[in-house]
Biopython code that builds the backbone (N, CA, C, O; Angstrom):
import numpy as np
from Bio.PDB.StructureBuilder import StructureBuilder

atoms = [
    (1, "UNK", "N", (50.193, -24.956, -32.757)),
    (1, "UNK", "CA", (48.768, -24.762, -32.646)),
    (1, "UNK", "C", (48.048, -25.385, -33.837)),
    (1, "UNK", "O", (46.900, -25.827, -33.783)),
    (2, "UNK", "N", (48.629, -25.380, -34.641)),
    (2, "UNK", "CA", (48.150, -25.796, -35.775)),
    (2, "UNK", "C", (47.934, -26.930, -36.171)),
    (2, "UNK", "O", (47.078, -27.105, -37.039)),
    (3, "UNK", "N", (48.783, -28.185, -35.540)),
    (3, "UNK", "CA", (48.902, -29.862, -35.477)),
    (3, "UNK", "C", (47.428, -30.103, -34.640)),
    (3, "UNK", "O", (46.574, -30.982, -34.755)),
    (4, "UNK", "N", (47.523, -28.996, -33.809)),
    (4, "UNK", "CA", (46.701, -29.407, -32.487)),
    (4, "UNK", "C", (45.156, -29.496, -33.361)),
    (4, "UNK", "O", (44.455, -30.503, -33.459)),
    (5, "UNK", "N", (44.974, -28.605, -33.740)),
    (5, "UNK", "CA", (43.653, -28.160, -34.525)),
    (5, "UNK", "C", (43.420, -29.061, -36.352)),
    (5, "UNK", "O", (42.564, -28.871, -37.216)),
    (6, "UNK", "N", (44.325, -29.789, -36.318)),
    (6, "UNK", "CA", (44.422, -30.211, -38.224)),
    (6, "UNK", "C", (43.184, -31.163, -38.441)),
    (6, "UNK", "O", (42.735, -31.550, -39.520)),
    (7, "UNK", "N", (42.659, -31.500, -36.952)),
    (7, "UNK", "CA", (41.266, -32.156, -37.056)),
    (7, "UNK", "C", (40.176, -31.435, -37.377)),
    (7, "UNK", "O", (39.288, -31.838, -38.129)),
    (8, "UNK", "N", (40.205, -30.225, -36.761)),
    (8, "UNK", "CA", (39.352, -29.575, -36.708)),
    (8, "UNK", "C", (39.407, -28.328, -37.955)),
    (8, "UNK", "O", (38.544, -27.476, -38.165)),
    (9, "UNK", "N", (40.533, -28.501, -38.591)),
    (9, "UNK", "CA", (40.401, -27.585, -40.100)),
    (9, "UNK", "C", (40.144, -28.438, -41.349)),
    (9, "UNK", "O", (40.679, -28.010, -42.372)),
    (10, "UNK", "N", (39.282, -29.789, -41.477)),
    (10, "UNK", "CA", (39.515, -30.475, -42.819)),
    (10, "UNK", "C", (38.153, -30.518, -42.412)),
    (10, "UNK", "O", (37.648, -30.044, -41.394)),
    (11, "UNK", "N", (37.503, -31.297, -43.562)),
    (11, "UNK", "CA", (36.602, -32.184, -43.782)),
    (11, "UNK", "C", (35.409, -31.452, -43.572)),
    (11, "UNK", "O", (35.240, -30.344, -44.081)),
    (12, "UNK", "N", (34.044, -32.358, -42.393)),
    (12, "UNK", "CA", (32.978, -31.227, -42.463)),
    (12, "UNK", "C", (32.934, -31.191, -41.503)),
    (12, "UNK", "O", (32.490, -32.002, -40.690)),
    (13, "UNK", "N", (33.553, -29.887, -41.347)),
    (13, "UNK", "CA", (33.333, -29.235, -39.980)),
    (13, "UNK", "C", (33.375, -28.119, -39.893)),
    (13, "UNK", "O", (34.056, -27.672, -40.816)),
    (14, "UNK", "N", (32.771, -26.895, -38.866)),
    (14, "UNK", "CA", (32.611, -25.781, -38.561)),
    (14, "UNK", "C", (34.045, -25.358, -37.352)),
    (14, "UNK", "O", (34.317, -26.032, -36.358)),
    (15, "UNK", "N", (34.662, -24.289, -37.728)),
    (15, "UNK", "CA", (35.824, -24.079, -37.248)),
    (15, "UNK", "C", (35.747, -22.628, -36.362)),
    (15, "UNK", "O", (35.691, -21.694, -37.163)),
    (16, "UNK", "N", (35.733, -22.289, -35.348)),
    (16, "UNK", "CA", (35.524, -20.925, -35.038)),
    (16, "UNK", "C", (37.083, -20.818, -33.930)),
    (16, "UNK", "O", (37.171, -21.354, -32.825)),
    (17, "UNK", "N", (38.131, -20.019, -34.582)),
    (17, "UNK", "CA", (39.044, -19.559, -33.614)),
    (17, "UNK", "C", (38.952, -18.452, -33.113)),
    (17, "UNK", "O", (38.795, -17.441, -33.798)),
    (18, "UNK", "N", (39.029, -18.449, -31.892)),
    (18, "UNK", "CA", (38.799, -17.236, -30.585)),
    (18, "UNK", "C", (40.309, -16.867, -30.281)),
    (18, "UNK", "O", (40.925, -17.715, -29.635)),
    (19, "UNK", "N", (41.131, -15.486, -30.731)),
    (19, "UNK", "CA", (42.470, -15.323, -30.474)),
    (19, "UNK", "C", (42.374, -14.182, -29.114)),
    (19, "UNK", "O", (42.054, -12.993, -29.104)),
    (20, "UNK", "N", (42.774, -15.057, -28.070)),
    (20, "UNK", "CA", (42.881, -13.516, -26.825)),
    (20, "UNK", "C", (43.943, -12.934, -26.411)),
    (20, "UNK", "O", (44.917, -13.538, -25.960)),
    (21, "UNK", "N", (43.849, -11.737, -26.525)),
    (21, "UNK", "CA", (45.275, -11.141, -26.633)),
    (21, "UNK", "C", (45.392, -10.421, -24.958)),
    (21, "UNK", "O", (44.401, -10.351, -24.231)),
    (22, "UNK", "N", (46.607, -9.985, -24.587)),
    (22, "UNK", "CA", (46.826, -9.052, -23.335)),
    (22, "UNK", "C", (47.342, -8.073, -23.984)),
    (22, "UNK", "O", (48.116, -8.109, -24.941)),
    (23, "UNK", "N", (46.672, -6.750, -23.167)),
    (23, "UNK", "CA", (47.464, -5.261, -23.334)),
    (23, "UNK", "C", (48.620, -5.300, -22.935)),
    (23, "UNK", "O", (49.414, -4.930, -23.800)),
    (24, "UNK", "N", (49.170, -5.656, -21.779)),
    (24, "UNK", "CA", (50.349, -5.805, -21.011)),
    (24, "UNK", "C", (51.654, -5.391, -22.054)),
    (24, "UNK", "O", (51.619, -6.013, -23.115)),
    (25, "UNK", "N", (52.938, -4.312, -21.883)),
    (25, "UNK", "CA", (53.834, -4.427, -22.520)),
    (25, "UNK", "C", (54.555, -5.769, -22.380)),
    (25, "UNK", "O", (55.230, -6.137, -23.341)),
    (26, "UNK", "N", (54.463, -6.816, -20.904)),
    (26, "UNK", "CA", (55.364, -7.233, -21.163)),
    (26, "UNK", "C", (54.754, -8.629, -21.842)),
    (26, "UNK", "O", (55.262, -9.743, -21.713)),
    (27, "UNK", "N", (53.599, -8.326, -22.560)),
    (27, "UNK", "CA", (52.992, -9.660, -23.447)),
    (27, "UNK", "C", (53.154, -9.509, -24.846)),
    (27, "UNK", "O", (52.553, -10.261, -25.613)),
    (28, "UNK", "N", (53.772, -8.773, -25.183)),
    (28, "UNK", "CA", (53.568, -7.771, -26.402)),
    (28, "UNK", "C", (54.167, -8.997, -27.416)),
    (28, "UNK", "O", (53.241, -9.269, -28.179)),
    (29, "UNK", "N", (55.304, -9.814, -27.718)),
    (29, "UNK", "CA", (55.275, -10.586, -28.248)),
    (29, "UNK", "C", (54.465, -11.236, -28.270)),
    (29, "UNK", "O", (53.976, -11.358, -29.394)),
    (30, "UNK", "N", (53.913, -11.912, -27.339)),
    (30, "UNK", "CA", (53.041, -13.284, -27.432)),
    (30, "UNK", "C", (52.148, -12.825, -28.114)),
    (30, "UNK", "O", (51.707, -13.362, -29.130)),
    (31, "UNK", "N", (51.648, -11.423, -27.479)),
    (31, "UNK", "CA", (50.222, -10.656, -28.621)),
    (31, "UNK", "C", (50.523, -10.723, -29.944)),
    (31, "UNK", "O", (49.709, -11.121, -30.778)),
    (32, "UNK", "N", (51.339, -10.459, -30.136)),
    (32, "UNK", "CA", (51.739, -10.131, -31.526)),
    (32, "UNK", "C", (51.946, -11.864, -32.548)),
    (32, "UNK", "O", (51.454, -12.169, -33.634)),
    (33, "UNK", "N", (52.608, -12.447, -31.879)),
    (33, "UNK", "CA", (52.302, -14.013, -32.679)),
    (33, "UNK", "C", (50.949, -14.416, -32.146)),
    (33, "UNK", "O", (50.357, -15.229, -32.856)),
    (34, "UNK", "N", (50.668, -14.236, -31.642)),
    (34, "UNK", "CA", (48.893, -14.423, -31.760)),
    (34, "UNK", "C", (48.210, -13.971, -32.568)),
    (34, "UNK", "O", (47.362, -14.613, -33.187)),
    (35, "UNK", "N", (48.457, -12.767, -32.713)),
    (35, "UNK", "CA", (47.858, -12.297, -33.746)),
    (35, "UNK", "C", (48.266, -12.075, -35.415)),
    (35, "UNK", "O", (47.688, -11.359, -36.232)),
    (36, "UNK", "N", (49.613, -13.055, -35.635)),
    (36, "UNK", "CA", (49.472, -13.081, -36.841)),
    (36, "UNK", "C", (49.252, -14.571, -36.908)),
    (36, "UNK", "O", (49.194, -15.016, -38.054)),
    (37, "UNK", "N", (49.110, -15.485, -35.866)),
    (37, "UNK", "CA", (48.437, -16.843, -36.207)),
    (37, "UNK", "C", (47.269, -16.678, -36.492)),
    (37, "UNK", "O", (46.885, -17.593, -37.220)),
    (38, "UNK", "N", (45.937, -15.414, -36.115)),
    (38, "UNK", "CA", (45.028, -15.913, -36.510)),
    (38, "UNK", "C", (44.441, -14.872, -37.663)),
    (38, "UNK", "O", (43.243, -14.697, -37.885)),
    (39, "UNK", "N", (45.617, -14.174, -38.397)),
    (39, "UNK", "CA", (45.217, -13.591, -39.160)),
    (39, "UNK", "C", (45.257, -14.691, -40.585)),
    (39, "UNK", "O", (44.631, -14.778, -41.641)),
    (40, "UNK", "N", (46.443, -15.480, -39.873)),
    (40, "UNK", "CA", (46.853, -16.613, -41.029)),
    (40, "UNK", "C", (45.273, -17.175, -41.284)),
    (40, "UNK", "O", (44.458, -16.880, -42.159)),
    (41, "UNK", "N", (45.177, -18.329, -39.878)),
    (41, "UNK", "CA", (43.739, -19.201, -39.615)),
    (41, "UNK", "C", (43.164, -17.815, -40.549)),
    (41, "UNK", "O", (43.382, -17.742, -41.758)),
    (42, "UNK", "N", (42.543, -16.944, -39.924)),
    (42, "UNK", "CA", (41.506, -16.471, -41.189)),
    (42, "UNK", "C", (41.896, -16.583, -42.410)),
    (42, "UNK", "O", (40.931, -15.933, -42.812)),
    (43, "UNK", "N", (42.359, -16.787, -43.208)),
    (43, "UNK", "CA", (42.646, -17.055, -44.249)),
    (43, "UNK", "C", (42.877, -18.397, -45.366)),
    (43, "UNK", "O", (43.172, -18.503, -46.556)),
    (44, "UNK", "N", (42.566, -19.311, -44.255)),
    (44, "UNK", "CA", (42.254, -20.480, -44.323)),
    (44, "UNK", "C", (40.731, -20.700, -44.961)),
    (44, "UNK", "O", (39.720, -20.466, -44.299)),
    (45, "UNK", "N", (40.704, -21.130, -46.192)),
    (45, "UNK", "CA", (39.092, -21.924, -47.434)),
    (45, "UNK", "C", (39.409, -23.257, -47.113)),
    (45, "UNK", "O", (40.535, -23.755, -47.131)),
    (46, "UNK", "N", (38.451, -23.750, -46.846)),
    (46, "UNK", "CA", (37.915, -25.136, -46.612)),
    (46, "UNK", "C", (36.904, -25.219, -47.320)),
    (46, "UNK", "O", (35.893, -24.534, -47.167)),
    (47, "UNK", "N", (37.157, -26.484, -48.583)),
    (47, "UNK", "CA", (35.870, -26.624, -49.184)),
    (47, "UNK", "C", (35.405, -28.250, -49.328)),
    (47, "UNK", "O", (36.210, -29.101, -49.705)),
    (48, "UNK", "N", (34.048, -28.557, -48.990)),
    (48, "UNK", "CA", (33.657, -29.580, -48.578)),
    (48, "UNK", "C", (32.561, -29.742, -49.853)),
    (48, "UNK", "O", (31.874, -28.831, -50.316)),
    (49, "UNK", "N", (32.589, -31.309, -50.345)),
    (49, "UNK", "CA", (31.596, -31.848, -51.189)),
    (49, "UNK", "C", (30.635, -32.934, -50.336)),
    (49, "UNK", "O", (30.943, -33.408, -49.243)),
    (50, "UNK", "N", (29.562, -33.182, -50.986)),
    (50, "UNK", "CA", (28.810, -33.937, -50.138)),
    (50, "UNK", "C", (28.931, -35.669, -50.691)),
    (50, "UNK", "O", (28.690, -36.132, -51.806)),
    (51, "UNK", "N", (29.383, -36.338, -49.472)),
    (51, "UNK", "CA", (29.127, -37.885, -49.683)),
    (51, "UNK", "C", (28.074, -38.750, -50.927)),
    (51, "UNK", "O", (26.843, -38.785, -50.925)),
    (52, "UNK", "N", (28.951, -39.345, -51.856)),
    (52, "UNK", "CA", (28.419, -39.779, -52.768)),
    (52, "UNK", "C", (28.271, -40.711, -52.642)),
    (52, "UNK", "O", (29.170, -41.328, -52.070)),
    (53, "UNK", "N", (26.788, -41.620, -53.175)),
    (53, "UNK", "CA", (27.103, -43.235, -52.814)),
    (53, "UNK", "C", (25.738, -43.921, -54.244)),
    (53, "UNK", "O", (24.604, -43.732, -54.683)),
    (54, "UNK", "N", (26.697, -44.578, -54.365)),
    (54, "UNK", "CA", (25.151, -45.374, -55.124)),
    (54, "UNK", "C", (25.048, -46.613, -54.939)),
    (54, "UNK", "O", (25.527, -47.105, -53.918)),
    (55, "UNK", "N", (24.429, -47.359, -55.842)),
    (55, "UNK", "CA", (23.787, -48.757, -55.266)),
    (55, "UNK", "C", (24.737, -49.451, -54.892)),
    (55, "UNK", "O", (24.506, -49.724, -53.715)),
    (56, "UNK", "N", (25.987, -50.047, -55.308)),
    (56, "UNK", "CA", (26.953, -50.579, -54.859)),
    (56, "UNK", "C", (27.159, -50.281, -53.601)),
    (56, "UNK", "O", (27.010, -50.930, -52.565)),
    (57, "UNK", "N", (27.431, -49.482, -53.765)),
    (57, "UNK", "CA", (28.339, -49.188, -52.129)),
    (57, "UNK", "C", (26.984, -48.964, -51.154)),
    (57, "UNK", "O", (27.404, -48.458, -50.114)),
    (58, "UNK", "N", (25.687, -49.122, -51.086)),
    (58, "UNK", "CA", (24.483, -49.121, -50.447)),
    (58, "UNK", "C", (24.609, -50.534, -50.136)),
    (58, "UNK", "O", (24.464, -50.892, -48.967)),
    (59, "UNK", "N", (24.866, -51.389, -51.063)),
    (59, "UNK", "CA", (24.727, -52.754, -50.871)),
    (59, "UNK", "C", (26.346, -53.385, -50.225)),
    (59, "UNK", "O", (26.419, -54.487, -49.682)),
    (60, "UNK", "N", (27.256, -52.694, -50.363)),
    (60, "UNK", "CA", (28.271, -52.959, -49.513)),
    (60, "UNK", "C", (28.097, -52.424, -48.016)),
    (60, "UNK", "O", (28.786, -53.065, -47.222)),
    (61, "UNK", "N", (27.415, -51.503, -47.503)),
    (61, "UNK", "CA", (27.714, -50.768, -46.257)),
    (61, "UNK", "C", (26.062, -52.261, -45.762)),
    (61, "UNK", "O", (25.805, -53.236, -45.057)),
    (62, "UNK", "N", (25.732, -51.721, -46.374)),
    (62, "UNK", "CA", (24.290, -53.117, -45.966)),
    (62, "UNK", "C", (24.965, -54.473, -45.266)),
    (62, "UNK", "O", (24.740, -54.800, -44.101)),
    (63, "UNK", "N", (25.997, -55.341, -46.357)),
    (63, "UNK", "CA", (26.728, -56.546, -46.359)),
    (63, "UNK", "C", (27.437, -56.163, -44.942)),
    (63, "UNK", "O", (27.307, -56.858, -43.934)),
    (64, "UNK", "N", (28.163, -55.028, -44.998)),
    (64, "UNK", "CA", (28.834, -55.411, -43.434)),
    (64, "UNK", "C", (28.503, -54.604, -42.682)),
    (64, "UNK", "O", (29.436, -54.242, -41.965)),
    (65, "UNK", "N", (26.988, -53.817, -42.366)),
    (65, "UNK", "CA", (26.175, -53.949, -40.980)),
    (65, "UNK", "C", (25.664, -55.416, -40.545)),
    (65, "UNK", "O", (25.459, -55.983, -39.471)),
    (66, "UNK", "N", (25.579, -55.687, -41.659)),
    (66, "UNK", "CA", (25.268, -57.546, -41.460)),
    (66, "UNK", "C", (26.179, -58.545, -40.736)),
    (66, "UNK", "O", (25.822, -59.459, -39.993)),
    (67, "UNK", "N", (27.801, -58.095, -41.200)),
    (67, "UNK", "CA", (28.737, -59.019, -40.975)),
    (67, "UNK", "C", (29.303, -58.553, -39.448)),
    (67, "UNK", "O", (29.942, -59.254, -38.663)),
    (68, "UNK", "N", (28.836, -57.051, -39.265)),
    (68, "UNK", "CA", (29.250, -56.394, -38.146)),
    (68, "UNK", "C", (27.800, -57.121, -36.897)),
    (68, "UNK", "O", (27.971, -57.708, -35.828)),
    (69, "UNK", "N", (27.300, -56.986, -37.163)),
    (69, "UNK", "CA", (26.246, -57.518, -36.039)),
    (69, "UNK", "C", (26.411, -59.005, -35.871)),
    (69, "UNK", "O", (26.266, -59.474, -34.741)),
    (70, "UNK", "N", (26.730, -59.872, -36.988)),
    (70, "UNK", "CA", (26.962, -61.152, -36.486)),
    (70, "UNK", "C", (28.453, -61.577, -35.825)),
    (70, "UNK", "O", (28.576, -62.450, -34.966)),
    (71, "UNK", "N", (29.181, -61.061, -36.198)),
    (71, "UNK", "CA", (30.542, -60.766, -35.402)),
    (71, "UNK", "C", (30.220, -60.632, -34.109)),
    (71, "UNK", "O", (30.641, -61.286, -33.155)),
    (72, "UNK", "N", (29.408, -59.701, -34.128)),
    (72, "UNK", "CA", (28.939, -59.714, -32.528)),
    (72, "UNK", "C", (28.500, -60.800, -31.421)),
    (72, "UNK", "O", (28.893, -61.416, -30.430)),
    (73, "UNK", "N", (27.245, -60.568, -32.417)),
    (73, "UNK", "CA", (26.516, -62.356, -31.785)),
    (73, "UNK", "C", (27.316, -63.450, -30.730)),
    (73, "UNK", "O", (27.137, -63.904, -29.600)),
    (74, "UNK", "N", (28.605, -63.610, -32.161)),
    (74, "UNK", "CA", (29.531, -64.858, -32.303)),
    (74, "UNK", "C", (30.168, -64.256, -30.608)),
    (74, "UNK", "O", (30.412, -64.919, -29.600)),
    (75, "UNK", "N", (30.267, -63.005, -30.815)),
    (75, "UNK", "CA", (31.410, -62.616, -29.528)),
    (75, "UNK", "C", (30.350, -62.772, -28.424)),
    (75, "UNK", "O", (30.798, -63.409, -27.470)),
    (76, "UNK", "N", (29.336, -62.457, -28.308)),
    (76, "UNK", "CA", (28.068, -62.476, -27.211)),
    (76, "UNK", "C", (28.461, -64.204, -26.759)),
    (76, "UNK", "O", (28.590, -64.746, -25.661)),
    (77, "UNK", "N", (28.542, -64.596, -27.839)),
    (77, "UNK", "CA", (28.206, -66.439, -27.454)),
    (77, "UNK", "C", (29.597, -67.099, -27.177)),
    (77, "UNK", "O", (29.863, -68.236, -26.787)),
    (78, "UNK", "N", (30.358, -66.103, -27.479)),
    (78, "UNK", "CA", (31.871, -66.293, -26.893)),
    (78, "UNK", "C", (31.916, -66.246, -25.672)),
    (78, "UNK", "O", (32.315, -67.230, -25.048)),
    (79, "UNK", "N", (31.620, -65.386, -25.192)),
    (79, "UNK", "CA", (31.812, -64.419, -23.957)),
    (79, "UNK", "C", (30.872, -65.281, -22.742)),
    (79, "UNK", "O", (31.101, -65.593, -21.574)),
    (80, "UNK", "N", (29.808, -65.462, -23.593)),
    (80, "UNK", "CA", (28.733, -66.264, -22.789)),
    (80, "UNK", "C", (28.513, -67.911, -22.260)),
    (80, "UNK", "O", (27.630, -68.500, -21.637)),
    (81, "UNK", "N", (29.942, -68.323, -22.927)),
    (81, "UNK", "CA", (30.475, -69.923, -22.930)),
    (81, "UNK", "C", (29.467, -70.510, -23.509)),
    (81, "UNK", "O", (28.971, -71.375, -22.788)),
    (82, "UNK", "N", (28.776, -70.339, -24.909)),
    (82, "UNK", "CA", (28.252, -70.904, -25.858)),
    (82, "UNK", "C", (29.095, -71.054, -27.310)),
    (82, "UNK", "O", (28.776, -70.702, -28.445)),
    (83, "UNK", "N", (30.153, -71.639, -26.865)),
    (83, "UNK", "CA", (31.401, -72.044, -28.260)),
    (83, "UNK", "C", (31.050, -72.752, -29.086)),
    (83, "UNK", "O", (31.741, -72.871, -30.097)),
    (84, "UNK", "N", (29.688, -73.562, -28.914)),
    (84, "UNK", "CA", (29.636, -74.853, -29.877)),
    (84, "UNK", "C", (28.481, -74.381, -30.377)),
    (84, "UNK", "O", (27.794, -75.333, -30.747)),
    (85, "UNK", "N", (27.855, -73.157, -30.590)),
    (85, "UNK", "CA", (26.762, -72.673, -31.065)),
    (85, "UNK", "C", (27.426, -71.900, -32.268)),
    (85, "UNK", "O", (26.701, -71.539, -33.195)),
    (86, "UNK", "N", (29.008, -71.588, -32.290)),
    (86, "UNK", "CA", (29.030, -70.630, -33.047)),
    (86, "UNK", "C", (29.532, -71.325, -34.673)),
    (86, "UNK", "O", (30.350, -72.185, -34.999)),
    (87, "UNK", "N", (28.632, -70.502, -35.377)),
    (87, "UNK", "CA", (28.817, -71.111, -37.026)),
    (87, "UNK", "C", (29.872, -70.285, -37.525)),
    (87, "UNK", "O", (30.278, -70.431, -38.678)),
]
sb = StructureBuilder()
sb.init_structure("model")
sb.init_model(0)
sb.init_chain("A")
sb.init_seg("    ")
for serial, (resi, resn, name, xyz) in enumerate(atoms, 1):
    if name == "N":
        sb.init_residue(resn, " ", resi, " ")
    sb.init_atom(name, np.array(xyz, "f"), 0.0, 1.0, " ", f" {name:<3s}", serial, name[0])
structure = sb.get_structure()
């Protein structure tokens, strides 16, 4: 359960586990590792800092929205059998 979810316990994100158990005697194991999986999960701190960036890296993410949109173009004019247009 835990591989399944390792996306959803890092980084920034909001995590809410819902554990449902059966009365049933003959569930009584499964209840029971259920319920110390999510006594574990509660016990789980996740602590998140906020994205730092300064001018550099403003002017790098800038440079390749730039390089990312003309990439494109090039593929538009690929796609579009305009090969001898592309620089």
């Amino acid at each position: 359960m835990t591989w399944l979810l390792k996306d959803s316990l890092g980084g920034h994100t909001t995590t809410i586990l819902i554990a449902t158990v059966n009365p049933l005697n003959s569930t009584i194991e499964e209840t029971i590792s259920t319920l110390k999986f999510a006594d574990r999960a509660s016990k789980i701190k996740v602590y998140s800092k906020a994205n730092e960036f300064d001018a550099k890296d403003d002017a790098l993410i800038k440079w390749l929205r730039r390089e990312v949109l003309h990439l494109k173009d090039i593929l538009l004019m690929w796609n579009h059998g305009t090969k001898n247009d592309i620089n």
